[in-house]
C-alpha positions as CSV (number, residue, x, y, z in Angstrom):
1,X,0.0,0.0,0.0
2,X,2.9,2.4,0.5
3,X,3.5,2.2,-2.9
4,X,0.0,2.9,-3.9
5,X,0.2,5.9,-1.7
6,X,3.4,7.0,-3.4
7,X,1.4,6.9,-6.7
8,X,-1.9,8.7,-5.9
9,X,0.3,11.6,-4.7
10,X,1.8,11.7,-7.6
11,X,-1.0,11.6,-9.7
12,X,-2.1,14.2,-7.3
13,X,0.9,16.4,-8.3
14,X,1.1,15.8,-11.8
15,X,-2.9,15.7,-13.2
16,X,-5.9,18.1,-11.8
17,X,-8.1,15.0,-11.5
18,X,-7.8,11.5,-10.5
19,X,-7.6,9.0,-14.1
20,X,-10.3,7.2,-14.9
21,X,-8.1,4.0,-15.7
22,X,-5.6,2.6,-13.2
23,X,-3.0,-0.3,-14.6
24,X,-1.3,-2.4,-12.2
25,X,0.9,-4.6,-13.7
26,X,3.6,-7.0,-11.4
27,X,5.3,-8.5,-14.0
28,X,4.0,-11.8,-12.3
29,X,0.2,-12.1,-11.3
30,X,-1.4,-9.6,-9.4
31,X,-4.3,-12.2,-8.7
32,X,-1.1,-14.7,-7.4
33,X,-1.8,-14.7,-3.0
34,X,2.4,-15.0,-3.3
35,X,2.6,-11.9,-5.1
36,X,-0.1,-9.8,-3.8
37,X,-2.0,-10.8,-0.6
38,X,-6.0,-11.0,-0.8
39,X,-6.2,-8.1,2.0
40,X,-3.7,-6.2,-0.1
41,X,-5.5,-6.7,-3.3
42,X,-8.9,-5.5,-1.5
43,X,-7.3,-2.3,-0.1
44,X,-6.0,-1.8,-3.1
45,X,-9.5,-2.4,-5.3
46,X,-11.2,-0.4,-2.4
47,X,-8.9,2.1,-3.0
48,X,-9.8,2.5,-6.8
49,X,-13.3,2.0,-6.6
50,X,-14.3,5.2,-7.3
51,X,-12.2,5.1,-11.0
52,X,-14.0,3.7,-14.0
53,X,-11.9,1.1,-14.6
54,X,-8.6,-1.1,-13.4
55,X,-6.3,-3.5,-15.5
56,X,-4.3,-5.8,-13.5
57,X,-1.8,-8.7,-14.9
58,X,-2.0,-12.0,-14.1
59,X,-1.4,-15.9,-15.4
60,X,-4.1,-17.5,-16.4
61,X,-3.6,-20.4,-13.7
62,X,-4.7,-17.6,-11.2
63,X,-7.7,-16.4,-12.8
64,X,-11.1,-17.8,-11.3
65,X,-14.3,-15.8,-10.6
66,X,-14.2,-15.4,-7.4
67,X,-11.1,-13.4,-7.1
68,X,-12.8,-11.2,-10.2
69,X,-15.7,-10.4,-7.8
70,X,-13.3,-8.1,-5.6
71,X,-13.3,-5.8,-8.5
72,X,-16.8,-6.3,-9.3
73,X,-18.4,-6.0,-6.5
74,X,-16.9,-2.5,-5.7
75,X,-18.3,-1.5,-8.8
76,X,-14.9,-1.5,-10.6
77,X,-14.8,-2.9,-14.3
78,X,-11.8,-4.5,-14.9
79,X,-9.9,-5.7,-17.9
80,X,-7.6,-8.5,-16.9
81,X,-4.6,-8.8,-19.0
82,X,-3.5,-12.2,-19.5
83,X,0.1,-13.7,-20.0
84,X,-0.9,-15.6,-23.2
85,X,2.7,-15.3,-24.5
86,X,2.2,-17.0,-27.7
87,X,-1.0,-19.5,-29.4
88,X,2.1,-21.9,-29.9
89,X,2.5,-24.3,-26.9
90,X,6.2,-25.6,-28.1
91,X,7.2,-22.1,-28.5
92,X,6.1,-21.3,-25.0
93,X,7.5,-23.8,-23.4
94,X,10.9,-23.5,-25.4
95,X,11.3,-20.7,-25.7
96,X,9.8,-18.5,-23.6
97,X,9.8,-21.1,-20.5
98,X,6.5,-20.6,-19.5
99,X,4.4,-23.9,-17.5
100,X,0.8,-23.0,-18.6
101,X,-0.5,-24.0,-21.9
102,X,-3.2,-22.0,-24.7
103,X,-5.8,-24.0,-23.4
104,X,-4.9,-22.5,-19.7
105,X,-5.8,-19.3,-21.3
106,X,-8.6,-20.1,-23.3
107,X,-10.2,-21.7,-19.6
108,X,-9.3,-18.5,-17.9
109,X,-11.1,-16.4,-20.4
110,X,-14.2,-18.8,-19.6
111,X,-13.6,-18.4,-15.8
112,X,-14.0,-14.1,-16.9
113,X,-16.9,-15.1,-18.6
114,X,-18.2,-16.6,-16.3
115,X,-17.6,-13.5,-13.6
116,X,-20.1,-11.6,-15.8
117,X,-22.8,-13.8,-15.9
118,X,-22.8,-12.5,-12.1
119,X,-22.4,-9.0,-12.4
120,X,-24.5,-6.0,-13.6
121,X,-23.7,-5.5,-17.0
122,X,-22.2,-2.1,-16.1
123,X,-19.0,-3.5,-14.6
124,X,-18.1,-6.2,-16.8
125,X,-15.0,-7.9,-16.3
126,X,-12.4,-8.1,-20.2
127,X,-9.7,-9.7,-20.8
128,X,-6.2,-8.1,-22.9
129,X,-3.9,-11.2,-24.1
130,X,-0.8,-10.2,-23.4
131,X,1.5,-11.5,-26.3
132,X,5.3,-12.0,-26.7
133,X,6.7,-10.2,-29.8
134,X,10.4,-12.0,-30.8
135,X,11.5,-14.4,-27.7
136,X,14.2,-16.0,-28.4
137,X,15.4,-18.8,-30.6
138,X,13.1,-18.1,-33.1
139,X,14.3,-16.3,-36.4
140,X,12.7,-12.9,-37.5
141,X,10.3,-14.6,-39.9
142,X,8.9,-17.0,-37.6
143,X,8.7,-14.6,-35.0
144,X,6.0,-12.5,-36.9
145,X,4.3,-16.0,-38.2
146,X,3.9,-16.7,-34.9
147,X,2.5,-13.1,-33.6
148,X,0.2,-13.4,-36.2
149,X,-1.2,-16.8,-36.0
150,X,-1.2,-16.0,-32.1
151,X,-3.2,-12.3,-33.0
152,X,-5.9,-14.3,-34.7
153,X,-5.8,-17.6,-31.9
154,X,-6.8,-14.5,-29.1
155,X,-9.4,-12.9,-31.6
156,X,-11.2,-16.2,-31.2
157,X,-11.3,-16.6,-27.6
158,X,-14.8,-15.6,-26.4
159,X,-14.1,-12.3,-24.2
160,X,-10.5,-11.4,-25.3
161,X,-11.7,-8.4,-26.5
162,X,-7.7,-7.1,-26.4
163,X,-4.4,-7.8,-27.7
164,X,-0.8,-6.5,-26.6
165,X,1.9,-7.1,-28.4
166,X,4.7,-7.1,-25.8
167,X,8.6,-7.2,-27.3
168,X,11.2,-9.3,-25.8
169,X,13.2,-7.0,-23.2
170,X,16.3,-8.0,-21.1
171,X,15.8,-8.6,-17.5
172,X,18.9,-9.4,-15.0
173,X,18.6,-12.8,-14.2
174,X,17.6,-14.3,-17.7
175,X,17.9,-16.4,-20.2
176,X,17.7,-13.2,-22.4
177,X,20.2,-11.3,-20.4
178,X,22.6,-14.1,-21.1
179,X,22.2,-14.5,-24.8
180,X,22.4,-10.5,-24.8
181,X,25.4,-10.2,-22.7
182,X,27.0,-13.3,-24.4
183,X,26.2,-11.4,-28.1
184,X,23.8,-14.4,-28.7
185,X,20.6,-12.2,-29.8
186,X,20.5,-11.3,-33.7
187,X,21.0,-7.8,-34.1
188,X,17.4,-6.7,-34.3
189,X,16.1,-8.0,-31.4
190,X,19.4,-6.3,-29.3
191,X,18.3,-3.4,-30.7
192,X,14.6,-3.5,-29.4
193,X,16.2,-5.0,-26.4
194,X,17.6,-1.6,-25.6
């Protein structure tokens, strides 16, 4: 909360009126209990209640209705944006390293759906997939095959009204940051890197 605090006095120096949309992304899962405690993620939706809508990051493996009702029942619409990383399940688990699978997504856009068969349609709940432009070990050309095969895989899941194209970036601690540091990433992708 002390860095929501830190935040909404900004915002209070910077703009004349509060936003009307609030992002909060962890890079993680803000619906993970790990990452952000239930009483933390209520203070912080109780906080924001009076905005017209939040987006918060998360896994799909952490998505279920009832933590969707937090927002919902403050009144908050909220778009959840969803690590979908690729439609390609050897590329994401090759590649990018990640454990879930499409289908994980796919059930945790049902789950959302599912949240607004219980709420007023008012304060729906959406969902962004959050996609992975260029990870590594794939060339240039099937990188964009991929984004676009992926683009149209999200298009067709019922309540991802969203997609982000997110480029690879080098984070300490990475596979990435090796292949970076090591001169292993083609010259493109070092570039957007930076």
């Amino acid at each position: 909360m002390n860095q929501i605090d830190l935040c909404l006095e900004h915002e209070t120096a910077v703009i004349d009126q509060p936003a009307d949309l609030v992002k909060i992304y962890t890079s993680g899962s803000f619906l993970d209990e790990h990452e952000v405690s239930m009483k933390s993620r209520v203070a912080i939706t109780e906080t924001f209640a009076d905005r017209d809508r939040i987006v918060i990051e998360s896994s799909p493996d952490f998505v279920n209705r009832e933590k969707l009702r937090t927002f919902t029942e403050v009144g908050l619409a909220t778009d959840v944006a969803i690590r979908v990383e690729t439609a390609t399940d050897r590329i994401r688990h090759d590649c990018i390293n990640e454990y879930f699978d499409f289908t994980d997504s796919q059930d945790a856009c049902a789950e959302v759906c599912h949240a607004n068969d219980m709420t007023p349609s008012d304060v729906g709940v959406g969902v962004r997939g959050c996609l992975l432009l260029k990870p590594p070990f794939l060339t240039e050309s099937e990188a964009v095959d991929d984004m676009v095969e992926s683009v149209r895989q999200c298009a067709n899941i019922n309540g991802c009204h969203t997609v982000s194209m997110n480029s690879a970036d080098v984070q300490r601690y990475t596979v990435v940051n090796t292949l970076f540091s090591e001169g292993g990433l083609p010259t493109t992708v070092a570039m957007v890197c930076q």
